[in-house]
C-alpha positions in Angstrom: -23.7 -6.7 -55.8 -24.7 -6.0 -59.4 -27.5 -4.1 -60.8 -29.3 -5.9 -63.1 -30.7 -4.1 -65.9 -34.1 -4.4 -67.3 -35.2 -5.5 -70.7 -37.8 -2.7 -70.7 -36.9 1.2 -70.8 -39.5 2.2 -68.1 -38.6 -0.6 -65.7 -36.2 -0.2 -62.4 -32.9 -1.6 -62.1 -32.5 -3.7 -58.8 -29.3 -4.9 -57.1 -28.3 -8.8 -57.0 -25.7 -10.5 -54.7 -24.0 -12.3 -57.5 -22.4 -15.1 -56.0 -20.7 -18.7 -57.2 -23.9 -20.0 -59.0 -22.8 -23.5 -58.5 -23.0 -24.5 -62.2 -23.7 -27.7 -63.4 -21.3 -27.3 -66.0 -19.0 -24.7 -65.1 -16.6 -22.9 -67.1 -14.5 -22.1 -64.2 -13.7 -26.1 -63.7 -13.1 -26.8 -67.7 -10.4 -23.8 -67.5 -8.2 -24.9 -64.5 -4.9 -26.1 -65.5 -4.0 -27.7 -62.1 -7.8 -29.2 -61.4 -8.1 -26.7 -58.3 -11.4 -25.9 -59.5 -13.8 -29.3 -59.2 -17.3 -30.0 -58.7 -18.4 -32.1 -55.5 -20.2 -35.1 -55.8 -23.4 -32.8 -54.3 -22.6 -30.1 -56.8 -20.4 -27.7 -54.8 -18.0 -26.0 -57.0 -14.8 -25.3 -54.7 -11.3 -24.5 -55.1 -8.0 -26.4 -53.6 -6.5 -23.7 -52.5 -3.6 -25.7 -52.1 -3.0 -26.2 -56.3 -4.2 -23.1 -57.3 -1.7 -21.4 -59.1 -3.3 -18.1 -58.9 -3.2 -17.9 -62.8 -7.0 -16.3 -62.9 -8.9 -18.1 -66.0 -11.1 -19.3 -63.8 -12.2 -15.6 -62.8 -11.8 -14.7 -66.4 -14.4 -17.0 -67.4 -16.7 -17.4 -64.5 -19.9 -15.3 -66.2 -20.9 -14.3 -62.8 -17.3 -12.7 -61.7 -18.3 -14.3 -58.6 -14.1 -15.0 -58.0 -11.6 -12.9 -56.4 -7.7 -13.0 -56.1 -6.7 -12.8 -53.0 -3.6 -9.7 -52.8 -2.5 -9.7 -49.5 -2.3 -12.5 -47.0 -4.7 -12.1 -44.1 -3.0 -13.2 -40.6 -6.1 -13.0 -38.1 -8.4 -15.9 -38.7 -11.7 -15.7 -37.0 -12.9 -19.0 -37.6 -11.1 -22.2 -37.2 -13.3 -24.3 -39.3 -12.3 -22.4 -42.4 -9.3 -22.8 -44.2 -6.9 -20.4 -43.7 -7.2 -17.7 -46.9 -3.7 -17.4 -48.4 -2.2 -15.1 -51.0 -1.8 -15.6 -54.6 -4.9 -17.9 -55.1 -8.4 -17.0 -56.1 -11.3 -17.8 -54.0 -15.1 -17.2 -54.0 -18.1 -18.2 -51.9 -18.2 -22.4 -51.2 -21.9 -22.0 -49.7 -19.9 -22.4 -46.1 -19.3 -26.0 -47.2 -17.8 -26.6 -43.9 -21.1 -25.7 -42.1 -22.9 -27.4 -45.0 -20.9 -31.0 -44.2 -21.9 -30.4 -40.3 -25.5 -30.7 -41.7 -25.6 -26.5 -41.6 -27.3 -23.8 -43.6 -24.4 -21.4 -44.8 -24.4 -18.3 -42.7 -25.6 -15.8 -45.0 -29.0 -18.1 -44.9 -28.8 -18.9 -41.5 -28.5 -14.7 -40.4 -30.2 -13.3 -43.2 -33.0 -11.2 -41.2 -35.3 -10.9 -43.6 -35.0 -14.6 -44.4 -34.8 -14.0 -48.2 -32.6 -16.6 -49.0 -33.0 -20.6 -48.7 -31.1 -23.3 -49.1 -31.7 -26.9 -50.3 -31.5 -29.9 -52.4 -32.7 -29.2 -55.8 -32.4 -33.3 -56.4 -35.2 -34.0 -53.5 -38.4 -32.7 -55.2 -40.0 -32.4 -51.1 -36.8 -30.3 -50.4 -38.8 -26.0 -50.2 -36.1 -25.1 -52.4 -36.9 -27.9 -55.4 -41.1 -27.0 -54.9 -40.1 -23.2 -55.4 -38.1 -23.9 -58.3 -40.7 -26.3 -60.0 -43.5 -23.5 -59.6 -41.5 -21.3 -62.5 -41.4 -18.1 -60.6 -37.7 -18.4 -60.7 -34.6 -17.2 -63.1 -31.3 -17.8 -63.3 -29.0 -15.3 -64.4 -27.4 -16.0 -68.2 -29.1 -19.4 -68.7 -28.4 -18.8 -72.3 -24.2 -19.2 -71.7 -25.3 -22.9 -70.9 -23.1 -23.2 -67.4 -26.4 -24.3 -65.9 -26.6 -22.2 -63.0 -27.6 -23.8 -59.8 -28.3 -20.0 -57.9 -31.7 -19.3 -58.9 -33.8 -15.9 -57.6 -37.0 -14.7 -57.3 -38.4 -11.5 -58.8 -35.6 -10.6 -61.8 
């Protein structure tokens, strides 16, 4: 979470789940010496956590600091249909990719209780998520950096 600050002295300051924002053109990619970092055909940014070399210019560029490094291996693994987190790389939300390619929503959409987040296709312009993006009542965060965020939210 990050607080957002406003452009206006009187205004309130609200907290944001920064996450991956997907970019179109992400930094994080450009910076990777060993390709680790790549962008999916559908526009999934992800890491091969098997060539990263844990050198961390992806998370020192990423404009969202939506990477971590991951210190300490982690031996219980809950889930078997994600890839085992090792030490020494850097990781960072992949939108549940693995539910995604089961034809899933990611689970923070899927259990969000207040269903304030959505998930789509921003390329089908019936998908809810294209409609809501073509009203203009969304923002992304830093459009001016020129990543070309594919996270966008309501109400900033």
């Amino acid at each position: 979470m990050a607080n957002i600050k406003p452009k206006f002295p009187d205004a309130q300051s609200r907290p944001v789940p920064l996450l991956c924002n997907h970019c179109e053109d992400p930094f994080c990619v450009k910076v990777c010496l060993v390709k680790a970092s790549f962008k999916r055909k559908d526009g999934i940014v992800l890491i091969d956590e098997h060539r990263c070399i844990g050198c961390r210019y992806c998370m020192i560029v990423c404009p969202y600091k939506a990477r971590s490094f991951v210190f300490k291996h982690h031996e219980q693994q809950t889930n078997p249909d994600v890839p085992k987190r090792e030490h020494g790389v850097v990781e960072k939300c992949d939108f549940c990719v693995h539910r995604i390619d089961k034809g899933l929503l990611p689970a923070c959409v899927e259990i969000c209780p207040n269903k304030a987040m959505i998930f789509g296709n921003l390329n089908d312009p019936q998908n809810e998520v294209a409609k809501l993006v073509a009203t203009g009542k969304t923002k992304t965060i830093r459009p001016d950096l020129g990543s070309k965020p594919k996270v966008y939210y309501l109400g900033l």
